[in-house]
C-alpha positions as CSV (number, residue, x, y, z in Angstrom):
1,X,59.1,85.1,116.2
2,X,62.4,86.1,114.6
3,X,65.9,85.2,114.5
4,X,67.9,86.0,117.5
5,X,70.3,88.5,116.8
6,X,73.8,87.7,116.5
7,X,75.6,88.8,119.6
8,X,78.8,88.9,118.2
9,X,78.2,91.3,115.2
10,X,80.2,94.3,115.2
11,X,79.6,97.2,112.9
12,X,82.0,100.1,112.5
13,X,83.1,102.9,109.6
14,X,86.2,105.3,109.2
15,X,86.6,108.8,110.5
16,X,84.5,110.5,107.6
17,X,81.8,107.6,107.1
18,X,82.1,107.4,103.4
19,X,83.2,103.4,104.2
20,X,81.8,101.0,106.5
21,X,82.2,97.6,107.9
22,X,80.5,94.6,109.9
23,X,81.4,90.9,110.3
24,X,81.4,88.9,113.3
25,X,83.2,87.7,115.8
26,X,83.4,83.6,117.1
27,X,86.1,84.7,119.3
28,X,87.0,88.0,120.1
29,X,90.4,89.4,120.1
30,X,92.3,92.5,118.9
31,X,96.0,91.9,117.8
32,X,98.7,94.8,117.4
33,X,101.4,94.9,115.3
34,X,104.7,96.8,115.7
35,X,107.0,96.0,112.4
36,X,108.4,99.2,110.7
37,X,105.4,99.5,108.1
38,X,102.7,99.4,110.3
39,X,104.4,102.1,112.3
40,X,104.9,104.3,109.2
41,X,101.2,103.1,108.0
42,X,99.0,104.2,111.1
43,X,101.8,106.3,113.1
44,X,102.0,103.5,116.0
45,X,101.5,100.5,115.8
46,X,98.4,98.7,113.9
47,X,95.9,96.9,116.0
48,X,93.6,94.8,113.8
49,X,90.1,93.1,115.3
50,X,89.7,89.2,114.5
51,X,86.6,88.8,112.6
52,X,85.7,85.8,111.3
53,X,86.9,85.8,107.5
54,X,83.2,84.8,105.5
55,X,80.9,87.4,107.5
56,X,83.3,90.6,106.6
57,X,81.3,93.3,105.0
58,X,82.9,96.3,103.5
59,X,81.1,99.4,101.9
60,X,82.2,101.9,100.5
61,X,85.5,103.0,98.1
62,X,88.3,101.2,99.4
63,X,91.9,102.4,98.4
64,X,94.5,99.8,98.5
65,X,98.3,100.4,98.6
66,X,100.9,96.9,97.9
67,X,103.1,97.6,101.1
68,X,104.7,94.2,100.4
69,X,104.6,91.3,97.5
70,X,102.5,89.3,99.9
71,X,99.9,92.0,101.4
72,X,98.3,94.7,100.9
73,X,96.9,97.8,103.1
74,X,93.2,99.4,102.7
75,X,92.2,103.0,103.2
76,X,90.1,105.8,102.9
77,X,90.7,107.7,99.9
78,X,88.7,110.6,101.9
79,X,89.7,110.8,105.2
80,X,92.5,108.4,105.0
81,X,91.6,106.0,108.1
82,X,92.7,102.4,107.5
83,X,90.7,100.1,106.8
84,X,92.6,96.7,106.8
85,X,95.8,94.8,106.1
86,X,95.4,92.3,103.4
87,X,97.5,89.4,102.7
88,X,97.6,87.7,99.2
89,X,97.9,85.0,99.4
90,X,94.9,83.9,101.1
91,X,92.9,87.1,100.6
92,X,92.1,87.6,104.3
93,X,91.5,91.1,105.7
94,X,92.3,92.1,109.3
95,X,90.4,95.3,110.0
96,X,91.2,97.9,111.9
97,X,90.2,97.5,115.5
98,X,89.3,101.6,115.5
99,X,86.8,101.4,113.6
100,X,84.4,99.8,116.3
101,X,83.3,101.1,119.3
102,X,85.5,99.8,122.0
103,X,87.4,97.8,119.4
104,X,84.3,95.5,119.3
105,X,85.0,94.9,122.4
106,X,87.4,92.0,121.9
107,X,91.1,92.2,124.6
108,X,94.1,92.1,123.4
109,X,95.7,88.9,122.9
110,X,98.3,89.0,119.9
111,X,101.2,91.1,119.4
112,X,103.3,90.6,116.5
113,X,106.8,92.5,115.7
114,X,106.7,92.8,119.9
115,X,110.6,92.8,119.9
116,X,110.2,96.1,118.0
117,X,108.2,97.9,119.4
118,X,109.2,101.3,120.6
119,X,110.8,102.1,123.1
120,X,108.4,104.6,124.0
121,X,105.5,102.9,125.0
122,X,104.4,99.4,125.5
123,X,101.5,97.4,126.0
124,X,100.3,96.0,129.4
125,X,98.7,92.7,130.0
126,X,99.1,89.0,129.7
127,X,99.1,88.1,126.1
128,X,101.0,86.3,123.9
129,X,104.1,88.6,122.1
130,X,105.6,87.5,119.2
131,X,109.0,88.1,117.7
132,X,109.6,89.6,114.3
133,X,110.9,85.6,113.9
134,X,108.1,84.1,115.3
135,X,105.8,86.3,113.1
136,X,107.8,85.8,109.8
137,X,107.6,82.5,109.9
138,X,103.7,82.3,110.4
139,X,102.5,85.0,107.8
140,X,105.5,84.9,105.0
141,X,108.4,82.4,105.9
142,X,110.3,82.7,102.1
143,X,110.2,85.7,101.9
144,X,110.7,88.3,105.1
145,X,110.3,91.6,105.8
146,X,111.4,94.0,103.3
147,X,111.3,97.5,105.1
């Protein structure tokens, strides 16, 4: 008799194929960013999946672009989805909740940046919403948002 499989693994790849991803997930939750370079990165807002940081598995060519001195954004050089936000310091890589069915699965229960998001839409439920000072002080509190 075999393992049991694990019930939280996700699997997912980018619009083309050419990369893709698995890891899983102790808790499930997708978090959505609104500060001006994740709007300019993704054309909305980004909304990453929480995976847990040892099981994430990425294949494939990865492009990265330094959006900031403390993170960096992944890609597709092909088809362009993104892949992940990166940051530096710790190496930890939120992927992108489209590339899993159903984001995974996981509700909504972050949003960073919320005081900016757009005036044009916004998102429903009861989760937590940062502000763009709540959320500088967690991921870079010398330094601030540059763009």
């Amino acid at each position: 008799m075999g393992d049991a499989p694990n019930l939280n693994q996700i699997e997912g790849c980018c619009l083309c194929g050419a990369i893709t991803v698995r890891g899983t997930m102790a808790r499930p939750m997708v978090r959505a960013c609104h500060c001006d370079m994740c709007r300019k990165h993704t054309s909305s807002m980004f909304m990453s999946i929480g995976l847990d940081t040892d099981s994430i598995e990425v294949a494939g060519d990865v492009q990265t672009y330094a959006s900031s001195d403390w993170a960096e954004r992944g890609f597709c050089g092909s088809c362009g989805s993104t892949i992940f936000y990166r940051t530096l310091h710790d190496g930890a890589r939120n992927l992108s909740a489209g590339l899993f069915d159903n984001a995974g699965g996981a509700p909504l229960e972050l949003e960073y940046f919320a005081d900016r998001c757009p005036q044009g839409y916004h998102l429903a439920g009861d989760h937590r919403k940062m502000t763009t000072q709540e959320t500088i002080a967690l991921f870079a509190p010398s330094e601030g948002e540059t763009r």
